[in-house]
DSSP file (Angstrom, degrees, kcal/mol; ACC not computed):
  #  RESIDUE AA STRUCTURE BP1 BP2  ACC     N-H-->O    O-->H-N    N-H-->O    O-->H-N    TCO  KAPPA ALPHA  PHI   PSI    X-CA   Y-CA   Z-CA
    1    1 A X              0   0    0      0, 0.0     3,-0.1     0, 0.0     0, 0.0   0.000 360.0 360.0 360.0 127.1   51.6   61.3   59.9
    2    2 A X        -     0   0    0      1,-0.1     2,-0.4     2,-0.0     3,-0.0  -0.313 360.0-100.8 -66.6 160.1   54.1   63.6   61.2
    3    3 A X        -     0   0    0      1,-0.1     2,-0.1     3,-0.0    -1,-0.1  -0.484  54.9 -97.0 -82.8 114.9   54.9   63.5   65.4
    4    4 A X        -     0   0    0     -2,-0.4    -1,-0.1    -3,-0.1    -2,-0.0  -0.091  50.5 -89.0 -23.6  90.3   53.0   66.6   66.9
    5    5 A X        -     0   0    0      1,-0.1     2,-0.4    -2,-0.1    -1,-0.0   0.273  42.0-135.9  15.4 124.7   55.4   69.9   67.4
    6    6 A X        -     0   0    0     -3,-0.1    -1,-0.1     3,-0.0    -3,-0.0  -0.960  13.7-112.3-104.6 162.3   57.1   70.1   70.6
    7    7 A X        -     0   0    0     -2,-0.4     3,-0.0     1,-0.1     0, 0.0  -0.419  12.3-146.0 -88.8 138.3   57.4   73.3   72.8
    8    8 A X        -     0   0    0      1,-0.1    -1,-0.1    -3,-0.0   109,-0.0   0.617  33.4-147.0 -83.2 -25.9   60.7   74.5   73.0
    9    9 A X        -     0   0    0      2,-0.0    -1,-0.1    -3,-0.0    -3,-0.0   0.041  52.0 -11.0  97.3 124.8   59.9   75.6   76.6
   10   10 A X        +     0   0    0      1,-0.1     3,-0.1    -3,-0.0     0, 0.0   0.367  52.6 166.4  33.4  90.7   61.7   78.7   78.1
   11   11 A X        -     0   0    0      1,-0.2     2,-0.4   101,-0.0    -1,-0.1   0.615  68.8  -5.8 -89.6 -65.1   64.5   80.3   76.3
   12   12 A X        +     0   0    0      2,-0.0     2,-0.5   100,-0.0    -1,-0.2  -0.895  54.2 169.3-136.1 127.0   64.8   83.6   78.0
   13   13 A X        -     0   0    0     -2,-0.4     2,-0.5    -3,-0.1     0, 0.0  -0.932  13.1-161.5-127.0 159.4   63.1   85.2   80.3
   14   14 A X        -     0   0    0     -2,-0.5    -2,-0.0     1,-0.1     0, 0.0  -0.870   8.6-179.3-131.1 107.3   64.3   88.7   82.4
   15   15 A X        -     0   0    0     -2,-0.5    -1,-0.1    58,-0.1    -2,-0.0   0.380  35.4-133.3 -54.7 -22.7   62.8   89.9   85.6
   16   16 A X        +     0   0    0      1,-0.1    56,-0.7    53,-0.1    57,-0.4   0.791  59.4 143.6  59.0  26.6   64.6   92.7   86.0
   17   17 A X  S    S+     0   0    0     55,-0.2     2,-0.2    54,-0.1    -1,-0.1   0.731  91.2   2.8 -78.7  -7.6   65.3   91.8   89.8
   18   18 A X  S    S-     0   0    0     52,-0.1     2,-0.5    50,-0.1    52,-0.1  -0.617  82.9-110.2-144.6-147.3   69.1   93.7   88.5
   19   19 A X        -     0   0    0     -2,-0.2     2,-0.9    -3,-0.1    50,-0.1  -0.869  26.2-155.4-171.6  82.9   70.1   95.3   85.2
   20   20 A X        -     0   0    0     -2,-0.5    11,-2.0     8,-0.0     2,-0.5  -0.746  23.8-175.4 -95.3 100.7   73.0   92.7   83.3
   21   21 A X  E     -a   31   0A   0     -2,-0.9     8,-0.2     9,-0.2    11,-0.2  -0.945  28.5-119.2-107.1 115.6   74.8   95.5   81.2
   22   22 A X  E     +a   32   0A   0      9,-1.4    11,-0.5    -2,-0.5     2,-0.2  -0.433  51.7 151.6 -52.1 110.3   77.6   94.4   78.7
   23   23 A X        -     0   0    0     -2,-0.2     6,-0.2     9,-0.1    18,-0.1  -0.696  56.9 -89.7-140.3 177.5   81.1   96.2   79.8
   24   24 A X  S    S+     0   0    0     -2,-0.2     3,-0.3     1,-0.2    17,-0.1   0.835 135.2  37.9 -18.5 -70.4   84.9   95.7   79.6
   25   25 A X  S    S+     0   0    0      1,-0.2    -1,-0.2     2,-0.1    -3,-0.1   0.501 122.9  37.3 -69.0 -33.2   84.6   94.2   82.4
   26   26 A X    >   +     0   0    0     -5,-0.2     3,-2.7     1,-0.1    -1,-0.2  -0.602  60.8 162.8-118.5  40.3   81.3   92.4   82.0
   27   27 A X  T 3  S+     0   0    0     -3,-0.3    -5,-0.1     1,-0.3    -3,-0.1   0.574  76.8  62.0 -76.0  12.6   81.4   91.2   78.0
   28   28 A X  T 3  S+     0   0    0     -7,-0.1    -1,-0.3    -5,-0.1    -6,-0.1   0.535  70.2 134.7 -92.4  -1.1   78.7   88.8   79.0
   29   29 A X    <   -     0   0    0     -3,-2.7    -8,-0.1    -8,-0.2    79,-0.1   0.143  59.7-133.9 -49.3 154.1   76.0   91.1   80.0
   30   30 A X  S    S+     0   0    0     77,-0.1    78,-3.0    81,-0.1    -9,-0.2   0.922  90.1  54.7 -72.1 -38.4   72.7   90.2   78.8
   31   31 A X  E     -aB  21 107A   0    -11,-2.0    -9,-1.4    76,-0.2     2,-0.3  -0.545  65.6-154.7 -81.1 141.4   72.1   94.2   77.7
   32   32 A X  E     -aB  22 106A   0     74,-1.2    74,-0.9     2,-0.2    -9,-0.1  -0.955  14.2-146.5 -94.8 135.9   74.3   96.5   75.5
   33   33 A X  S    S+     0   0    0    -11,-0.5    71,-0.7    -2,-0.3     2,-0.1   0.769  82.7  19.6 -28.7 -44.7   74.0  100.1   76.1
   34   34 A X  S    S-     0   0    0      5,-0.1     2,-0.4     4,-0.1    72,-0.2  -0.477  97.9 -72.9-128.9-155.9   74.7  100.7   72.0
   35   35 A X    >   -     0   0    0     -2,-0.1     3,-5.9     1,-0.1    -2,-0.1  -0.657  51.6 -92.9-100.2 138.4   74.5   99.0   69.2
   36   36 A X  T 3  S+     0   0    0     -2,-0.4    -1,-0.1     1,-0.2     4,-0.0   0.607 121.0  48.4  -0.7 -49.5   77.2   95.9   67.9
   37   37 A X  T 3  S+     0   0    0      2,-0.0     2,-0.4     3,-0.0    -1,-0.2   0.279  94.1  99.0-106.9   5.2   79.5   98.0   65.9
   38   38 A X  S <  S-     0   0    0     -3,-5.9    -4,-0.1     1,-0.1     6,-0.1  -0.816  87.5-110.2 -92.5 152.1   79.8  100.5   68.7
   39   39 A X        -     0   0    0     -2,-0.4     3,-0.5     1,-0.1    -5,-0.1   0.053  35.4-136.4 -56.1 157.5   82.8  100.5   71.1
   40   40 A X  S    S+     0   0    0      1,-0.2    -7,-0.2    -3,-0.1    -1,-0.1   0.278  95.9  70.3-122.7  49.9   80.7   99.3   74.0
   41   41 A X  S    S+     0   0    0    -18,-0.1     2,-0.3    16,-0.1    18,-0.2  -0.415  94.4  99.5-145.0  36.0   82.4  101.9   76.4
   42   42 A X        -     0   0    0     -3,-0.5     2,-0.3    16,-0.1    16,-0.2  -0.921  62.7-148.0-104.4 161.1   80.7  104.5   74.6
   43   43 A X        +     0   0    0     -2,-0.3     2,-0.3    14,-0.1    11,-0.2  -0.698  28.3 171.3 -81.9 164.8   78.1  106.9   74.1
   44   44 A X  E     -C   53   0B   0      9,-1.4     9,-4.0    -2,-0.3     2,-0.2  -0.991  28.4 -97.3-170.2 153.7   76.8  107.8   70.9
   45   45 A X  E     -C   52   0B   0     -2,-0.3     7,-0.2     7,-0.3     4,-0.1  -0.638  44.0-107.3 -78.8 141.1   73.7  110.0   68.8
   46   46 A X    >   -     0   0    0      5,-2.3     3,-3.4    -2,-0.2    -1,-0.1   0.009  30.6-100.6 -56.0 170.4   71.0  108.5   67.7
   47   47 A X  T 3  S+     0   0    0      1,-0.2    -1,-0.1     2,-0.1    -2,-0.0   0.926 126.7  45.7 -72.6 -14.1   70.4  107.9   63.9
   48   48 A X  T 3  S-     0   0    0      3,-0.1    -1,-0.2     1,-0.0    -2,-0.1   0.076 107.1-131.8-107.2  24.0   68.3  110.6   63.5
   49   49 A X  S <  S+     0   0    0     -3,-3.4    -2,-0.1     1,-0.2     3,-0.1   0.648  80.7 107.4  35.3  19.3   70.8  113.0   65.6
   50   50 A X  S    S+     0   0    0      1,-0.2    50,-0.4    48,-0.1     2,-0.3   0.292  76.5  36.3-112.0  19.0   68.0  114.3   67.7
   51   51 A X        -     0   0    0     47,-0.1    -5,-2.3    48,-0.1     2,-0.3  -0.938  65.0-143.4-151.6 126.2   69.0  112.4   70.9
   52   52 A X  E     -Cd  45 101B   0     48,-3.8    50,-0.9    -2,-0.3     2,-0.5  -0.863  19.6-151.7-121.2 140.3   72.1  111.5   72.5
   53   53 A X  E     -Cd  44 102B   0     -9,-4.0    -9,-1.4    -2,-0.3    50,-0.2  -0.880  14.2-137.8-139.1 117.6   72.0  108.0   74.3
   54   54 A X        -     0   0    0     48,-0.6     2,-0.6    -2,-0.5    50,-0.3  -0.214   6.7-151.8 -73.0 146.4   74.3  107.5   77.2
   55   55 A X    >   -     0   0    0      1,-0.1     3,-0.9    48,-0.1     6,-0.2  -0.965   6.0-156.6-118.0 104.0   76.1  104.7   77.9
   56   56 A X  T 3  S+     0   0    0     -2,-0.6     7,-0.2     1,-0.3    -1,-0.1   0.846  91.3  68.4 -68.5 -32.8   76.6  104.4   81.5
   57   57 A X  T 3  S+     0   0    0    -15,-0.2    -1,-0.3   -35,-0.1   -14,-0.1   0.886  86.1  99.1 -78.8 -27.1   80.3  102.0   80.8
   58   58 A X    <   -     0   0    0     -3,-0.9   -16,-0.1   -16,-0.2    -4,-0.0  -0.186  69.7-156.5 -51.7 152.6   81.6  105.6   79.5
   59   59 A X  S >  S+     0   0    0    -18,-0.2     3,-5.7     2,-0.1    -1,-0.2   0.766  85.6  75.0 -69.5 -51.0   83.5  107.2   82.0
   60   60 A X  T 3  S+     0   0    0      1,-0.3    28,-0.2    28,-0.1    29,-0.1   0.782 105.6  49.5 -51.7 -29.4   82.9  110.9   80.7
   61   61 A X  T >   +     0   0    0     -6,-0.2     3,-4.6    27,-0.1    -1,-0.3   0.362  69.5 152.4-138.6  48.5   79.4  110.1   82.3
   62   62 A X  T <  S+     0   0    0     -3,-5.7     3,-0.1     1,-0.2    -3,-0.1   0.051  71.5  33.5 -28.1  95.9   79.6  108.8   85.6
   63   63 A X  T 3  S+     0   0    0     -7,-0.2     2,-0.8    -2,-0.2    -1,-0.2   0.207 102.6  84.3 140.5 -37.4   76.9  109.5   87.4
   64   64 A X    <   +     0   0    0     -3,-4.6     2,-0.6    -9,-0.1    -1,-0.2  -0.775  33.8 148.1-114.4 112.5   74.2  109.3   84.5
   65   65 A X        -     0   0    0     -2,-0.8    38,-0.1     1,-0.1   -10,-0.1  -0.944  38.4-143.8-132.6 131.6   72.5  106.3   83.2
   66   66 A X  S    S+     0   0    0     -2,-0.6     2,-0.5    36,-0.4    37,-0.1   0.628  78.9  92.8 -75.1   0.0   68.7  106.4   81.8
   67   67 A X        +     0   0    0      9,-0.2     2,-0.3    35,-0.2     9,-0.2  -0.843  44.3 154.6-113.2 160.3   68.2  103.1   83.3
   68   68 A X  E     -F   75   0C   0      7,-0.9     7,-2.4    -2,-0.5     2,-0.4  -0.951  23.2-151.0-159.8 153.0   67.0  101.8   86.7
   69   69 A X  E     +F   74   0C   0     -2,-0.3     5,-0.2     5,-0.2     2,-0.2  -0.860  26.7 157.5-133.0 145.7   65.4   98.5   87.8
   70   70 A X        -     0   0    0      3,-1.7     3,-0.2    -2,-0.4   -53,-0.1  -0.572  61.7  -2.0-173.0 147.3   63.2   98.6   90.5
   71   71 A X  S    S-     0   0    0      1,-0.2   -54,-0.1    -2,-0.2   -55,-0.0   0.928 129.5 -56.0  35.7  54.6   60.2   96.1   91.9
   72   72 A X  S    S+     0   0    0    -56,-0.7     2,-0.4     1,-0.2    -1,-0.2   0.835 117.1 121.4  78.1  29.6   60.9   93.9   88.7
   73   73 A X        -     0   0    0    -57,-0.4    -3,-1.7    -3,-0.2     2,-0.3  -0.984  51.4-150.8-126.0 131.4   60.3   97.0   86.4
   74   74 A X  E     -F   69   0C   0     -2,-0.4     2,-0.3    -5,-0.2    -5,-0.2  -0.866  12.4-164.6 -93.5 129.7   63.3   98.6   83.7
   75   75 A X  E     -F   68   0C   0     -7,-2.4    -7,-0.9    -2,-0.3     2,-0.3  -0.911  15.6-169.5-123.2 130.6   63.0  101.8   83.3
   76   76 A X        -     0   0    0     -2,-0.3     2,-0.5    -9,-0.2    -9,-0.2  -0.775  24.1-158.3 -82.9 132.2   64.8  103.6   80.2
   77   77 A X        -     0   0    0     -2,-0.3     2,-0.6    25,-0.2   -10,-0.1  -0.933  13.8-162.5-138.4 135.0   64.5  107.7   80.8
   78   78 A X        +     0   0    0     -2,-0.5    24,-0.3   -12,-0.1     2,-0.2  -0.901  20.4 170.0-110.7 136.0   64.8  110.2   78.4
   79   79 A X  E     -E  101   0B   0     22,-4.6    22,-1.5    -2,-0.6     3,-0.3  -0.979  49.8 -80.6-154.7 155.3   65.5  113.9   79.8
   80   80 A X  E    S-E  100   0B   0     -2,-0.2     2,-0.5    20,-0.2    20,-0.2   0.059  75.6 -87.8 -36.1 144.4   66.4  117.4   78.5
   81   81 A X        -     0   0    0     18,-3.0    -1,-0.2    16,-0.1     2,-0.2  -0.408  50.5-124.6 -70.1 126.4   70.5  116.9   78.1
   82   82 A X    >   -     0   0    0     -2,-0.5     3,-1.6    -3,-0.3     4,-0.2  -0.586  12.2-120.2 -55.1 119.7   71.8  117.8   81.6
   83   83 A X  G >  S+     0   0    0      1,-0.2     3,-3.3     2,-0.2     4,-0.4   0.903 102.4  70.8 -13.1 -72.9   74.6  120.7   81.7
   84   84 A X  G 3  S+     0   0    0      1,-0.3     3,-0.3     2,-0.1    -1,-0.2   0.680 104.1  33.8  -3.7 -54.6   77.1  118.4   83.4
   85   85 A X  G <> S+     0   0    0     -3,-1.6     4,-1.4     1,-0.2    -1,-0.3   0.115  84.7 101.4-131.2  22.8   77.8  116.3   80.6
   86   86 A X  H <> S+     0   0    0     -3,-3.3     4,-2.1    -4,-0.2     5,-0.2   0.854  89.6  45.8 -60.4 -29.1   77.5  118.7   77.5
   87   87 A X  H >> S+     0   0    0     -4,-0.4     4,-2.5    -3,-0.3     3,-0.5   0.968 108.5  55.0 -62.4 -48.7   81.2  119.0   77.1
   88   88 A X  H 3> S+     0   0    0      1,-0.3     4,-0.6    -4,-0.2    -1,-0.2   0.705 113.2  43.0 -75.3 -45.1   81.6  115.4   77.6
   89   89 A X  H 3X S+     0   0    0     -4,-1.4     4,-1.7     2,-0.2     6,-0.3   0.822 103.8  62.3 -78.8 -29.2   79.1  115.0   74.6
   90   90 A X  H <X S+     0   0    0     -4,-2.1     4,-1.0    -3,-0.5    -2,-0.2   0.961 104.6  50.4 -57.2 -58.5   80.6  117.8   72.2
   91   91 A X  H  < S+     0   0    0     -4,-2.5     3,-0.3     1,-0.3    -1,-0.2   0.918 114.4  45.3 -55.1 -24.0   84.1  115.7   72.1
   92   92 A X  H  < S+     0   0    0     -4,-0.6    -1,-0.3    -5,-0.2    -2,-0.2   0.899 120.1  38.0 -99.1 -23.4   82.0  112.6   71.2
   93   93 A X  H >< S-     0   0    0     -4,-1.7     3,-0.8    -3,-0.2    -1,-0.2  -0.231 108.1-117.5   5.8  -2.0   79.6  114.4   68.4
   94   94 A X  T 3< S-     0   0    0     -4,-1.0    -3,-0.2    -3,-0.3    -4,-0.1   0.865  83.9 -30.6  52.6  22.2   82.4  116.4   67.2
   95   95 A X  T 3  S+     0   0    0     -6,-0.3     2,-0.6     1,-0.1    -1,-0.2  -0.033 105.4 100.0 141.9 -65.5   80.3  119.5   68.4
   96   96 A X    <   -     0   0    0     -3,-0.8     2,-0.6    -6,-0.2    -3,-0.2  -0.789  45.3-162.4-105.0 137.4   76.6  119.3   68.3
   97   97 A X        -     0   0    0     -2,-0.6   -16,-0.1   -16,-0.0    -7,-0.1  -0.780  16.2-140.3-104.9  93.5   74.8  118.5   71.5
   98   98 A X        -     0   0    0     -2,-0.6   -47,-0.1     1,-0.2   -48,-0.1  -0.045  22.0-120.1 -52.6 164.1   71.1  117.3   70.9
   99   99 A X  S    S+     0   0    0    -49,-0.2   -18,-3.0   -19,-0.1     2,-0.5   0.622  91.4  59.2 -86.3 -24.2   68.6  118.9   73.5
  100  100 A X  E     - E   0  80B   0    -50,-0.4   -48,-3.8   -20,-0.2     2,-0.4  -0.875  62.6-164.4-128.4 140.0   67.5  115.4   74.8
  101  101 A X  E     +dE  52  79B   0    -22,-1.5   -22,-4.6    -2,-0.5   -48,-0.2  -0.964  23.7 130.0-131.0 160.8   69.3  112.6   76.2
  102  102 A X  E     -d   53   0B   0    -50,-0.9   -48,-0.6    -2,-0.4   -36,-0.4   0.055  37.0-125.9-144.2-147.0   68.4  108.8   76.8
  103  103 A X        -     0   0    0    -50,-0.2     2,-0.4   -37,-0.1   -48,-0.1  -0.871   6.6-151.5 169.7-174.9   69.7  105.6   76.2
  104  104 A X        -     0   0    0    -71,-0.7     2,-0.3   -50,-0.3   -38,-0.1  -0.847   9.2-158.2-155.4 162.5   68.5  102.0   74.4
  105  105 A X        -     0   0    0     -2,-0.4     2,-0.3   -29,-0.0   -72,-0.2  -0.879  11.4-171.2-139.9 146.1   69.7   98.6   75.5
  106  106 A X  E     -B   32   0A   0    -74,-0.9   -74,-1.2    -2,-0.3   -72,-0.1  -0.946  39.2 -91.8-138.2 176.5   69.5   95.3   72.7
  107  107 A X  E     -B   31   0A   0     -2,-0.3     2,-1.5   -76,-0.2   -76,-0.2  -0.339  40.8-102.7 -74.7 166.9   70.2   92.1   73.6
  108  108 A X    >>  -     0   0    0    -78,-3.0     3,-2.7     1,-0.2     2,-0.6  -0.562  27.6-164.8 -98.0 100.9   73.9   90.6   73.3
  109  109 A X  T 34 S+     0   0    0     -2,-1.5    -1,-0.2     1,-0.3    -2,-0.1   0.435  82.4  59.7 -64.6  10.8   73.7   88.6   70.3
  110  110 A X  T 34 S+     0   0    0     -2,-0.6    -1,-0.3     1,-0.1     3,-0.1   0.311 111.0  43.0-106.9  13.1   77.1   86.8   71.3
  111  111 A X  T <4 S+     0   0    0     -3,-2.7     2,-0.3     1,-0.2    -2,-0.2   0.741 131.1   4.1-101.9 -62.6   75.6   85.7   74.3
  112  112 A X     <  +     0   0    0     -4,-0.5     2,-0.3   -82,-0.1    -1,-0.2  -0.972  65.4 176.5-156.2 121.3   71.8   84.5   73.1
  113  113 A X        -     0   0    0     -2,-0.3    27,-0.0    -3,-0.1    -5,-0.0  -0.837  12.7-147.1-135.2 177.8   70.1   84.2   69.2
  114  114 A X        -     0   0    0     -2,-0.3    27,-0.0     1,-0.1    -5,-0.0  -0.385  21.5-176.0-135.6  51.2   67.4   83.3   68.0
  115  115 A X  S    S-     0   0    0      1,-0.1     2,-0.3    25,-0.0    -1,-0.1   0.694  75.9 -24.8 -17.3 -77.1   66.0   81.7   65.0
  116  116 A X  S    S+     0   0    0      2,-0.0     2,-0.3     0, 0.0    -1,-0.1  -0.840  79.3 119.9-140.5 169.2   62.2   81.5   65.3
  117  117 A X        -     0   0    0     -2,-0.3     2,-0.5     2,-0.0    -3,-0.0  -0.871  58.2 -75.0 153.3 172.0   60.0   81.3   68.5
  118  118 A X        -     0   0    0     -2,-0.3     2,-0.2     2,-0.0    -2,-0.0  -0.963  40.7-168.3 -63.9 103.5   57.3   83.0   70.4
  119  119 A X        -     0   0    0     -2,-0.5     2,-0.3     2,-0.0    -2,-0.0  -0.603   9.1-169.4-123.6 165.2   58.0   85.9   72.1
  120  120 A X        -     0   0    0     -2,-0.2     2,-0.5     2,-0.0    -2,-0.0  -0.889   4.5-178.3 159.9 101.6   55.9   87.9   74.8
  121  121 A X        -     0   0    0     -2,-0.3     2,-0.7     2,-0.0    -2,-0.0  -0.957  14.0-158.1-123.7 146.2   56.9   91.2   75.9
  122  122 A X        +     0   0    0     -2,-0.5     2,-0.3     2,-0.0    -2,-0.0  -0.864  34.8 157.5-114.2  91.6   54.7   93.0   78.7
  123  123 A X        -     0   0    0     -2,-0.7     2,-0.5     2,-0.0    -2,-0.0  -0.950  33.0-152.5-129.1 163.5   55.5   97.1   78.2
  124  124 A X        -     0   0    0     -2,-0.3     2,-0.2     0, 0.0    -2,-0.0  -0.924  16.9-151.3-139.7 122.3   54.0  100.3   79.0
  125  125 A X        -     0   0    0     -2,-0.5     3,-0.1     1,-0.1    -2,-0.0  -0.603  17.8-107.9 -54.6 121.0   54.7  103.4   76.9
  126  126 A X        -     0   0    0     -2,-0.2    -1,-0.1     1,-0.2     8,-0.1   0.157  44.2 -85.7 -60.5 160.2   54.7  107.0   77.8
  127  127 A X        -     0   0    0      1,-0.1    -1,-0.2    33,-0.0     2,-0.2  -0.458  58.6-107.8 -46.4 123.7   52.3  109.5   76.9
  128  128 A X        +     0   0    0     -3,-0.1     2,-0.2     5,-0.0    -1,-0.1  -0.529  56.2 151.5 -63.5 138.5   53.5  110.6   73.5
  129  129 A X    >   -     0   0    0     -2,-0.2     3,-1.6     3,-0.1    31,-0.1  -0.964  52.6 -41.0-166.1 170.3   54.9  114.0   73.5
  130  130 A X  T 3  S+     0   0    0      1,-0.2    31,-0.1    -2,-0.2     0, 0.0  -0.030 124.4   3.9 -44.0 109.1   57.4  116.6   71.9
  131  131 A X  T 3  S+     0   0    0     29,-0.8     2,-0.3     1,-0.2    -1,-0.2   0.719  91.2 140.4  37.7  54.3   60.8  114.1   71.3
  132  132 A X    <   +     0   0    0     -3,-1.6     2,-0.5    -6,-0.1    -1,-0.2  -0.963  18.1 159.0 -86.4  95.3   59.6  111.1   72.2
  133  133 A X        +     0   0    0     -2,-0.3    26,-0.1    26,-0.1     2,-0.1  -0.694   5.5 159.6-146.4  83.8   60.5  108.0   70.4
  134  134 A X        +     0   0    0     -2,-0.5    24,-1.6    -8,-0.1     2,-0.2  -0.391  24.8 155.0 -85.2 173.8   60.0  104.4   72.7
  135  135 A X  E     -G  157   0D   0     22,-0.2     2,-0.4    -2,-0.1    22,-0.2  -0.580  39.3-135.0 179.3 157.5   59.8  101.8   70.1
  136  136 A X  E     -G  156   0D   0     20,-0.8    19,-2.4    -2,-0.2    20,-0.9  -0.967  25.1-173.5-123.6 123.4   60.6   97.9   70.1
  137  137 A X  E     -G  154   0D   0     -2,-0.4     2,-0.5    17,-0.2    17,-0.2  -0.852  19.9-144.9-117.8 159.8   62.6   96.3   67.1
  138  138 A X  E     -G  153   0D   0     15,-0.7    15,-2.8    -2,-0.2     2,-0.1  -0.990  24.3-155.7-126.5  88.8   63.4   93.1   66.4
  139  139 A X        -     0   0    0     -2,-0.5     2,-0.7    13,-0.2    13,-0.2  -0.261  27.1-104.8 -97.8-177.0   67.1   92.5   64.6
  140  140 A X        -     0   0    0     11,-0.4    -1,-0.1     1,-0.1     5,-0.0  -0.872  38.7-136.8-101.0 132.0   68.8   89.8   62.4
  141  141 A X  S    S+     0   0    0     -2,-0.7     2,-0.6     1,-0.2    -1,-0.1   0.557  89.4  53.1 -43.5 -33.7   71.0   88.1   65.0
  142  142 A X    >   -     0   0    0      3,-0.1     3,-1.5     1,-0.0     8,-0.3  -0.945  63.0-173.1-123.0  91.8   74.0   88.0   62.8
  143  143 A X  T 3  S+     0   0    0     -2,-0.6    -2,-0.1     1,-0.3    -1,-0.0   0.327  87.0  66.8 -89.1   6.8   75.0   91.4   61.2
  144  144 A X  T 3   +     0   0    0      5,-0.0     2,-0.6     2,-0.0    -1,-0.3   0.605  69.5 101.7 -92.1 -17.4   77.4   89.7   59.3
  145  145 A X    X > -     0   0    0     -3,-1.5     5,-0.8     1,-0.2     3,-0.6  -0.612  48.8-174.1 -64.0 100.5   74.6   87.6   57.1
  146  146 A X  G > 5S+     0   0    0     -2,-0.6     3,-0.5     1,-0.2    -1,-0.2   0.653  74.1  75.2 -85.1 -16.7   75.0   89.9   54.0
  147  147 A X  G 3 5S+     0   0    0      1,-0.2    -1,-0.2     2,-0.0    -2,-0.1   0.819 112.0  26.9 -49.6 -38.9   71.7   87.7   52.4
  148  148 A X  G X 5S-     0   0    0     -3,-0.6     3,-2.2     3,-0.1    -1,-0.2  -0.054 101.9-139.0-139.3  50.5   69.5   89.7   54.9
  149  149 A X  T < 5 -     0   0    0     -3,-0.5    -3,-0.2     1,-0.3    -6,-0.1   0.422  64.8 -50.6  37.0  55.4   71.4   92.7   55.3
  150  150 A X  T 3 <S-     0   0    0     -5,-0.8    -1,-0.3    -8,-0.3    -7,-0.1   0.725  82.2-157.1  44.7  53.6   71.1   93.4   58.8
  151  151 A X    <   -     0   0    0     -3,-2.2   -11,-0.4   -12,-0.1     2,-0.3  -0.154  14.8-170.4 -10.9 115.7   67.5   93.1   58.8
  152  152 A X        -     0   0    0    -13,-0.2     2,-0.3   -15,-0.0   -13,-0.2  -0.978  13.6-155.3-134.2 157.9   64.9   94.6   61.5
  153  153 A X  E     -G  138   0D   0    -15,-2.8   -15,-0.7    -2,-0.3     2,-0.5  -0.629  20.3-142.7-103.0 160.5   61.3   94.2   62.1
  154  154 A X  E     +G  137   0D   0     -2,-0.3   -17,-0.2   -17,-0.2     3,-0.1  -0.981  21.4 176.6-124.9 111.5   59.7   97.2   63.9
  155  155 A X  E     -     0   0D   0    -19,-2.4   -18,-0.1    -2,-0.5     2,-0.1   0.700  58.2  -0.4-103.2 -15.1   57.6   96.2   65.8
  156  156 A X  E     +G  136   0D   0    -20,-0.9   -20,-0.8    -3,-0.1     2,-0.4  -0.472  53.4 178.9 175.5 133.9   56.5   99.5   67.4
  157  157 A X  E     -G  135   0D   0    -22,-0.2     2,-0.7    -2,-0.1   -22,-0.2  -0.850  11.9-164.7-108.4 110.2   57.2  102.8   67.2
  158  158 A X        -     0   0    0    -24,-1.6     2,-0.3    -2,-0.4   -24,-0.0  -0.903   8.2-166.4-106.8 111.8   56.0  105.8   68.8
  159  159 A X        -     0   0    0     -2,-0.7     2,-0.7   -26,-0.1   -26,-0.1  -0.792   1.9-163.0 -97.4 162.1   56.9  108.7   67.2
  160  160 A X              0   0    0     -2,-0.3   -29,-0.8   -32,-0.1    -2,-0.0  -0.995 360.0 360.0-138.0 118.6   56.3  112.3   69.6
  161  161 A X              0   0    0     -2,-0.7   -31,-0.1   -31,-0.1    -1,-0.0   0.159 360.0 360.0 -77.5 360.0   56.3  115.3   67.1
């Protein structure tokens, strides 16, 4: 008879008592701003080009970041794109400036993976409404593994119409 499973225990857990963002300066932050294959001292559109998702390490937008920590709470905040920093988005878009801006954070997979495990995530979602789109995915840790092709789970999605 095989020996009875043991708990792995703790892997990661985040409190949000600060906000560990992956920079230049910082390539160990727990957070990136963008996505792997992005500069990570950028900003960038979403894939669906209807939101444009700030990267607070950018320079071009000092001053604006959709995240904030406070009493053990992240918040990511999406609002109408601010004058200020339309120019600053035409030169990275080549031009068009979507109406809303944002941001996403994933974890920094050179930092922390994951095979298999439990996971337990405590969130609360906004009211859905007109170009709104929280959602939590679940990626293949290795985006070089061309066997599962840079695999994501979606695990939920809100879409706001």
């Amino acid at each position: 008879m095989p020996a009875p499973a043991q708990s792995a225990g703790l892997l990661f857990s985040d409190e949000f008592d600060r906000l560990d963002i992956a920079s230049t300066s910082n390539p160990n932050g727990f957070w990136r701003p963008n996505d792997f294959w992005q500069n990570i001292s950028e900003g960038y559109t979403d894939f669906a080009g209807t939101s444009f998702n700030i990267n607070p390490n950018d320079p071009a937008f000092a001053g604006y970041s959709p995240f904030s920590v406070q009493n053990g709470i992240l918040t990511i905040k999406a609002v109408r794109t601010p004058d200020a920093i339309k120019a600053a988005i035409q030169r990275t878009t080549g031009g068009t400036v979507p109406a809303w801006s944002g941001g996403m954070l994933i974890q920094n997979a050179n930092l922390r993976r994951w095979r298999y495990g439990y996971m337990e995530i405590r969130a609360r979602f906004p009211i859905q409404g007109k170009g709104m789109f929280p959602a939590l995915w679940l990626f293949n840790s290795d985006p070089n593994n061309a066997a599962k092709g840079g695999a994501e789970m979606d695990l939920l999605e809100i879409f706001g119409v």
